[in-house]
C-alpha positions as CSV (number, residue, x, y, z in Angstrom):
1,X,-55.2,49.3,-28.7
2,X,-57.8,47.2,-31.0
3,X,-58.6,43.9,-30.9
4,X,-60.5,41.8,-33.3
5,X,-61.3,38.0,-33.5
6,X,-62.0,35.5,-35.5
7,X,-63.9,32.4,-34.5
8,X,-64.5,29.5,-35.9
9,X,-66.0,26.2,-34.8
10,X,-65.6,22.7,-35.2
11,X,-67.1,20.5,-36.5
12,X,-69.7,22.8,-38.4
13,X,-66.9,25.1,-40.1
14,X,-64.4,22.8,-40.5
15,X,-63.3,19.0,-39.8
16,X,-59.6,19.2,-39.6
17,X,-57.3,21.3,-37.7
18,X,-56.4,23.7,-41.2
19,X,-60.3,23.5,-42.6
20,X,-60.8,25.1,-38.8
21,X,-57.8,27.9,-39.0
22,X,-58.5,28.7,-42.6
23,X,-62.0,29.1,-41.2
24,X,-61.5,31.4,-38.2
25,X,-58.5,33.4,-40.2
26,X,-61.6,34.3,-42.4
27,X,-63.6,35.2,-39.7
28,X,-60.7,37.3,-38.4
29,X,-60.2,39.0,-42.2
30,X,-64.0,39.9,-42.3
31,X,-63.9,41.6,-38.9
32,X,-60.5,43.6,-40.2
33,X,-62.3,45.0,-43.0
34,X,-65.6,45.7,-41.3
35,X,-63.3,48.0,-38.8
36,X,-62.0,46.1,-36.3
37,X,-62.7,46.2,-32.6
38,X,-65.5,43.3,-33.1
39,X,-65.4,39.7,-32.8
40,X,-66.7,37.7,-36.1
41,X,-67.7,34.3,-36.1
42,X,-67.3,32.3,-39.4
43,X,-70.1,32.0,-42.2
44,X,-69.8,30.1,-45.3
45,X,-70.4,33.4,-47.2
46,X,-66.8,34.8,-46.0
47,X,-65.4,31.7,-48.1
48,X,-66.7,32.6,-50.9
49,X,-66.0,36.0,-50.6
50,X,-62.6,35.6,-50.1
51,X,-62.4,33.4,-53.2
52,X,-63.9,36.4,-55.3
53,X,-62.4,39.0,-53.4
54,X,-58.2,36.4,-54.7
55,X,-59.6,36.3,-58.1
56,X,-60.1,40.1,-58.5
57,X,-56.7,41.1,-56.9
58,X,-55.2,38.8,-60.0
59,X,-57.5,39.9,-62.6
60,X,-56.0,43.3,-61.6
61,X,-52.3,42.4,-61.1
62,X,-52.4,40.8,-64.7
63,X,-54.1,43.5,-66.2
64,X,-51.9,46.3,-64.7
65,X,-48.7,44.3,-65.5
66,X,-50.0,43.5,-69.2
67,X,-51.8,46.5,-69.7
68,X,-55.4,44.5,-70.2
69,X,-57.3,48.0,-69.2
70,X,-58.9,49.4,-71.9
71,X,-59.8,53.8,-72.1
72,X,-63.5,54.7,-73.1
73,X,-64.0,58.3,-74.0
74,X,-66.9,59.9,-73.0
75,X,-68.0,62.9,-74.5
76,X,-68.3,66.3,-72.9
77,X,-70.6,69.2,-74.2
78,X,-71.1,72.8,-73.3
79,X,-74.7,72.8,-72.3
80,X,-75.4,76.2,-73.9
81,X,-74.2,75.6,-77.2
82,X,-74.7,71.7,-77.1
83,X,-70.8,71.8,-78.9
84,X,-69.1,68.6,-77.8
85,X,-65.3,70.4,-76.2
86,X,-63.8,67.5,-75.3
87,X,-64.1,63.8,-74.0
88,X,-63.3,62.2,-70.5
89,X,-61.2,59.3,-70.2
90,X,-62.7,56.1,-68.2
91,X,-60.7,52.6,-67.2
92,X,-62.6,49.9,-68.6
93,X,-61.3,46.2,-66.9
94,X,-63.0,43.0,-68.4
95,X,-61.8,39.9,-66.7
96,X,-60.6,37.0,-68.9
97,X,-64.4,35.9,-69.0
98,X,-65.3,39.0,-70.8
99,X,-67.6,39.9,-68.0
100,X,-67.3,43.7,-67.4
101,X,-65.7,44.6,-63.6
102,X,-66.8,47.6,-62.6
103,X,-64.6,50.9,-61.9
104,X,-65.7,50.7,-58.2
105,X,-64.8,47.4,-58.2
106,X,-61.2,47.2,-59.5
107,X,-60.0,51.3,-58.6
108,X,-60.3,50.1,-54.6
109,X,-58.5,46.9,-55.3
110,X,-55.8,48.8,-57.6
111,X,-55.5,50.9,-54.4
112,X,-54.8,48.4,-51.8
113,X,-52.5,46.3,-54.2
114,X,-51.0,49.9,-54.5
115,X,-50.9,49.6,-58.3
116,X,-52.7,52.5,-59.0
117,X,-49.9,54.7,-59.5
118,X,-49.6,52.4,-62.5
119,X,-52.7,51.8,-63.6
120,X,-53.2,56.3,-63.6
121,X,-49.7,56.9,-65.5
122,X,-50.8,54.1,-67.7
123,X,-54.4,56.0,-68.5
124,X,-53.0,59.2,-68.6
125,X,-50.2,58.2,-71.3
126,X,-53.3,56.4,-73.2
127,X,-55.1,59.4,-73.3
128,X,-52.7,61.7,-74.0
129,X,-51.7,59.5,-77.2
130,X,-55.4,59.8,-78.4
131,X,-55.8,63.1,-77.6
132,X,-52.7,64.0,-79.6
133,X,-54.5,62.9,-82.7
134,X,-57.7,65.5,-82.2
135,X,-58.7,68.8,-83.4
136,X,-56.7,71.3,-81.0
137,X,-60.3,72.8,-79.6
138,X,-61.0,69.3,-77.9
139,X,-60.1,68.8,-74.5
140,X,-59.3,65.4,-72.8
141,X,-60.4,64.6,-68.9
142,X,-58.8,61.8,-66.7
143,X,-59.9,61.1,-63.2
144,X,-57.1,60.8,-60.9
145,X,-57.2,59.7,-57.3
146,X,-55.4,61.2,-54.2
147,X,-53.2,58.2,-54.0
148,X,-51.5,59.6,-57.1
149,X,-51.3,62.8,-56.1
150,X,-49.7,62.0,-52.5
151,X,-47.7,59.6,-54.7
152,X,-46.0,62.2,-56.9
153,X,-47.6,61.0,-60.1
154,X,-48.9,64.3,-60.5
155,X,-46.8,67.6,-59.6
């Protein structure tokens, strides 16, 4: 068995009884994610954390469910000849700000929200539809992770 626990303490994290379990439930969510077995006190950090970490995981719901990712291409060449063979196909995600947020920022989160099976069929149809419209030589590359295999995405 594991144990972890979150601690909070009053008043200095919290002057009512909720301010106090919101606090220690924070406490208790940081230690989860660092790998359990540990006790965590509260810092005011893990608050704002938690705030960015909410804001993410609806950036990417909304932008899985509407489709908000965008593909970038990036070329490929053969390094003898320098001929450009295909291109590789990269999920772009800018949150509502326009501020870029980073692949190894929103794949993870996709991952534990378990919408990446979504998000890769989604990419792969994108690409495929671009690709279509290409000279035959030119390949296309999409990145997929083992989630998608495991989930049958991929057979």
């Amino acid at each position: 068995p594991t144990f972890t626990i979150g601690v909070a303490l009053a008043p200095t994290d919290g002057t009512t009884a909720e301010r106090v379990l919101k606090s220690a439930d924070l406490a208790l969510y940081n230690g989860k994610e660092a790998g359990r077995d540990c006790i965590r006190f509260f810092e005011p950090d893990m608050d704002a954390a938690m705030q960015t970490r909410i804001r993410l995981e609806r950036i990417v719901r909304d932008a899985v469910e509407k489709n908000h990712f965008e593909v970038y291409y990036q070329p490929i060449f053969e390094m003898n000849s320098k001929r450009l063979v295909g291109f590789e196909a990269l999920a772009r995600l800018k949150a509502p700000d326009g501020t870029s947020i980073p692949p190894d920022v929103f794949i993870p989160i996709a991952e534990e929200l378990r919408l990446i099976d979504k998000l890769g069929a989604w990419v792969l149809t994108e690409s495929c539809r671009t690709a279509a419209s290409w000279p035959k030589e030119l390949t296309i590359a999409v990145n997929l992770s083992p989630e998608q295999f495991e989930s049958g995405l991929i057979e």
